[in-house]
C-alpha positions as CSV (number, residue, x, y, z in Angstrom):
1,X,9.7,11.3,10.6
2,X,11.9,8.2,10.0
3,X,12.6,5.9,12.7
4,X,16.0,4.2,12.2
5,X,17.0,1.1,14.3
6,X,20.0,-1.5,13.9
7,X,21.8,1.2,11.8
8,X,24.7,-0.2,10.1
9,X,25.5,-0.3,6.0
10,X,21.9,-0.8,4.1
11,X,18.8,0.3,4.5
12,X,15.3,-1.8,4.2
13,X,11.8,-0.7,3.6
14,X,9.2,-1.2,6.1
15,X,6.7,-4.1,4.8
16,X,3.7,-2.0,6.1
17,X,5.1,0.8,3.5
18,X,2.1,1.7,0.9
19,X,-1.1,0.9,3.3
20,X,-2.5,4.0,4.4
21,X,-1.0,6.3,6.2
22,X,-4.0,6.9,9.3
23,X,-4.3,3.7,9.1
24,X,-0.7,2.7,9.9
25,X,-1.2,5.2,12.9
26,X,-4.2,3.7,13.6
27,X,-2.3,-0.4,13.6
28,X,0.9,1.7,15.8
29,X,-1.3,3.4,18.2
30,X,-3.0,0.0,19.1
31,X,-0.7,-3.0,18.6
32,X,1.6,-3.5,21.0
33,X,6.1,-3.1,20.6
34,X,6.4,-7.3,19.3
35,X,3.3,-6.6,17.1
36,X,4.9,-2.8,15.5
37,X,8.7,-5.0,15.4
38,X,6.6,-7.7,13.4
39,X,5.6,-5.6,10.3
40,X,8.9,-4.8,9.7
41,X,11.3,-7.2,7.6
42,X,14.5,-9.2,8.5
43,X,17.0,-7.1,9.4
44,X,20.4,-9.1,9.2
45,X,23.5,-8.0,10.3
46,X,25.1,-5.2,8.9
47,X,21.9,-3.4,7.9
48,X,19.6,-0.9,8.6
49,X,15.6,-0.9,9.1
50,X,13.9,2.2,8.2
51,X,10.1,3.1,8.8
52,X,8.4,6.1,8.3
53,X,5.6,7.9,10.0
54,X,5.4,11.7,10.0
55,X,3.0,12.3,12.4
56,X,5.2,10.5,14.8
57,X,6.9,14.3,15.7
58,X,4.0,15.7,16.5
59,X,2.1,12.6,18.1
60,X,2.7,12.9,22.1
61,X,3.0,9.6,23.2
62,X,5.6,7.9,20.2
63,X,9.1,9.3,22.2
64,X,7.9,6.8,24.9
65,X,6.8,4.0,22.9
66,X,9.8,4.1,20.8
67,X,12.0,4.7,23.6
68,X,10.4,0.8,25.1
69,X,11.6,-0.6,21.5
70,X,14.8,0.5,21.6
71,X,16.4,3.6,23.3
72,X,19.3,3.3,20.6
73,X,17.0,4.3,17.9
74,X,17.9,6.9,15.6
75,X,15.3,9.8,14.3
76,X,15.4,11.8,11.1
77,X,13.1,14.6,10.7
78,X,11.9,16.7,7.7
79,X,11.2,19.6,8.4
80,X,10.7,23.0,6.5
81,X,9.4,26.9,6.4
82,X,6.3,26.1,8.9
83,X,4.4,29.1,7.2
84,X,5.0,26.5,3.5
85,X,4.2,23.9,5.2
86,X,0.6,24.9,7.0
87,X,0.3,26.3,3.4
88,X,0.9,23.1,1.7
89,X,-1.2,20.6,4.4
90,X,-4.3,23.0,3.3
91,X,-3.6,22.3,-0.3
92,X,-3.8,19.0,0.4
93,X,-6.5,18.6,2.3
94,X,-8.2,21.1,-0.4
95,X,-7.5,18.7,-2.6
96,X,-9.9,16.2,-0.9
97,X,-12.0,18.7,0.3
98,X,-12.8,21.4,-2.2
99,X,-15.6,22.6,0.1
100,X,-13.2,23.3,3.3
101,X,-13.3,27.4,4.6
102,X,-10.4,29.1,3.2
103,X,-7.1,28.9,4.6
104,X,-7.3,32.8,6.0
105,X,-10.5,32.1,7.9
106,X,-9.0,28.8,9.4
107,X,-5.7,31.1,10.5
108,X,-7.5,32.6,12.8
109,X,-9.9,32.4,16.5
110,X,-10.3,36.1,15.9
111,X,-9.6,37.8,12.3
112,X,-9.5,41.2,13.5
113,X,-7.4,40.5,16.8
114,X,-5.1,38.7,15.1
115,X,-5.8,35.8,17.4
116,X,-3.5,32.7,15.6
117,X,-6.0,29.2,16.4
118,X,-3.0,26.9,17.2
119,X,-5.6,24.1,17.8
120,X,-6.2,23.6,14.2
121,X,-3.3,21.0,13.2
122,X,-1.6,22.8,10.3
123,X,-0.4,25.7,12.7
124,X,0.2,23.3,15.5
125,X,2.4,20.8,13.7
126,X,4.5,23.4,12.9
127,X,5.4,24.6,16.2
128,X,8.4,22.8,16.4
129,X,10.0,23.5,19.0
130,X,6.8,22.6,21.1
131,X,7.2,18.9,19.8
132,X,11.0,18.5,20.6
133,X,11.3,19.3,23.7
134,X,8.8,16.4,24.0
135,X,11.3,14.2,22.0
136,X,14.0,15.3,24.4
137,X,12.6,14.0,27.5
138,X,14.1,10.4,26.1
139,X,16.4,11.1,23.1
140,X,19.6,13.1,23.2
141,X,19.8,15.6,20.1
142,X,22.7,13.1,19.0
143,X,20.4,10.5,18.1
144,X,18.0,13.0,16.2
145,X,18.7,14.3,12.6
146,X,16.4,17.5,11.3
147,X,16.7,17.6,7.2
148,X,16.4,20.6,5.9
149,X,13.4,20.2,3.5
150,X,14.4,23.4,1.8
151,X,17.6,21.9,1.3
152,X,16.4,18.5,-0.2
153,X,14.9,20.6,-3.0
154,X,18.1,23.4,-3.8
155,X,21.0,20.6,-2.7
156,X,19.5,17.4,-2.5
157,X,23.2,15.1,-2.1
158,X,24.3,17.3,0.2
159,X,21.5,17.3,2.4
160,X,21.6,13.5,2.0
161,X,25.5,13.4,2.9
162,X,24.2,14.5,6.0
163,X,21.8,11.7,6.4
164,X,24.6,9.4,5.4
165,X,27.1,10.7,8.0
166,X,24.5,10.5,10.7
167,X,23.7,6.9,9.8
168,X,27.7,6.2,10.0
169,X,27.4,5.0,6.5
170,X,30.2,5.6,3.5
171,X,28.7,8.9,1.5
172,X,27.2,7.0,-2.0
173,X,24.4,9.4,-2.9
174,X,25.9,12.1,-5.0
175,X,24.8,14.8,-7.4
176,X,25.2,12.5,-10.3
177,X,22.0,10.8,-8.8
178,X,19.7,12.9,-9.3
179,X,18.0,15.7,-11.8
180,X,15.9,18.5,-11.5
181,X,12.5,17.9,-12.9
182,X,10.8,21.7,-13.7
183,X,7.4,20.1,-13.9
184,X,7.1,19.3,-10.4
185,X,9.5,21.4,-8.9
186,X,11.8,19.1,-7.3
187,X,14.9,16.6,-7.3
188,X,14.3,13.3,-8.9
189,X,16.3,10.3,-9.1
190,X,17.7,9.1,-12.2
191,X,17.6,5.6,-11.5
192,X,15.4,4.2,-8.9
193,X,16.4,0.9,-7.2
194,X,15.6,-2.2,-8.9
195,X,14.5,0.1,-12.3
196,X,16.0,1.5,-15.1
197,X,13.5,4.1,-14.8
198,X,13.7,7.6,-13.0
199,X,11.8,8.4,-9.9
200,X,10.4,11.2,-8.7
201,X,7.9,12.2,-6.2
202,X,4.3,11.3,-6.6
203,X,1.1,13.2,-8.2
204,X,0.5,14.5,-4.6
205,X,3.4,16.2,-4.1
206,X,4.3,19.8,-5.7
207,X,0.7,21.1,-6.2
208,X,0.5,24.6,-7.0
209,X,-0.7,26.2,-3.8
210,X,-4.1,28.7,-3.4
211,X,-3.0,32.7,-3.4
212,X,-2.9,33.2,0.2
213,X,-3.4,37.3,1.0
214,X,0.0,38.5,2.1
215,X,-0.7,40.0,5.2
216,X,-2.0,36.5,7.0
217,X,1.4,35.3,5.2
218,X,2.9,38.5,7.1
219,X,1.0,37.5,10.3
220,X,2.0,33.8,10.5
221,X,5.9,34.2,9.6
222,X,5.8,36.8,12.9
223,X,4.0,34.3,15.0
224,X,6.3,31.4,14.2
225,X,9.5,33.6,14.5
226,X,10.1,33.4,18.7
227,X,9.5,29.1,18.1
228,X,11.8,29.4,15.7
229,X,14.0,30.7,17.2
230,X,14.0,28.5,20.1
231,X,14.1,25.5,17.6
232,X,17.5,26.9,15.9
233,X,19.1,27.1,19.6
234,X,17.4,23.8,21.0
235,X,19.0,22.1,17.5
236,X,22.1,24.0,17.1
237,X,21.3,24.9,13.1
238,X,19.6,28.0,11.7
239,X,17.2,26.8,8.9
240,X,16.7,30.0,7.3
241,X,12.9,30.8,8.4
242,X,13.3,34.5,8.9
């Protein structure tokens, strides 16, 4: 989730981009609104600050504390097929843990009910129209932006227009930015800022995921449809899920 304040023509990294991300949460979660505003740079006129922190969606108590920064702060939110992306956070965590149960037995309380466990955090976070209705007890939906994250893979400028209209700023990201890299499977720039070099995302993104048996694929698509559904009308934009 990026938190967008001061938004006018540029944006700025966060200084505290790079460290860690539970630890980040861990600094956020502790130090007080001065403290969180200090590990961010100078923002002058005319500019925007940007910092990023995706478990801030799903994290209960960050609409209030960024409501006490600033109530005219603007969100953007990724967001994508929650069956991919409880697929992908267990290829992840995999990743670190080769010894974890596999992703079938964590699905469920009960295999042969059916029984979804929506405690463990890859099927919770994805219950998105559970977290925004937390969002919208301080922020209108004008103030929030949900990027497609399908969309930032098949049409990555136009998805970015739409970043760029929200922000109110002049539409410079194009298609002639970028290039499709079929190594990793996604967009890449062709010129990162300040390098003459391409970027594109890093080693820990685009892992090929584990074969996961079709019918707990079949079994999680038709649990997520009703929050789906809710989270197309609560944000006005079918994504495409079903």
């Amino acid at each position: 989730m990026g938190v967008v304040v001061n938004a006018r023509v540029t944006w700025q990294r966060s200084e505290a981009e790079g460290k860690p991300e539970e630890e980040l949460d861990v600094e956020r979660g502790r130090l007080g609104e001065e403290n969180v505003r200090d590990l961010m740079p100078k923002t002058l006129e005319g500019q925007i600050t940007m910092e990023k922190t995706p478990s801030y969606f799903v994290t209960r108590e960050a609409p209030a504390r960024i409501y006490a920064m600033s109530r005219d702060t603007k969100l953007i939110v990724v967001v994508r097929d929650p069956v991919t992306r409880a697929i992908s956070d267990y290829t992840q965590t995999l990743s670190k843990k080769p010894d974890i149960p596999t992703f079938e037995s964590l699905t469920f309380k009960n295999r042969t009910t059916g029984l979804i466990d929506t405690s463990w955090s890859a099927i919770q976070i994805g219950i998105y129209a559970k977290h925004l209705d937390n969002w919208l007890q301080f922020f209108p939906m004008s103030q929030i932006l949900f990027v497609s994250g399908e969309r930032l893979i098949s049409d990555p400028a136009g998805e970015l227009g739409r970043v760029q209209d929200f922000l109110g700023l002049k539409r410079i990201i194009t298609d002639k930015h970028f290039y499709f890299n079929q190594t990793k499977g996604f967009p890449c720039l062709k010129k990162a800022e300040g390098s003459s070099k391409p970027h594109c995302l890093g080693k820990t993104k685009g892992r090929t995921h584990p074969n996961i048996d079709p019918e707990v694929v079949q079994r999680l698509r038709d649990f997520y449809r009703p929050f789906n559904m809710k989270f197309y009308q609560m944000t006005g934009h079918n994504f495409g899920w079903d």
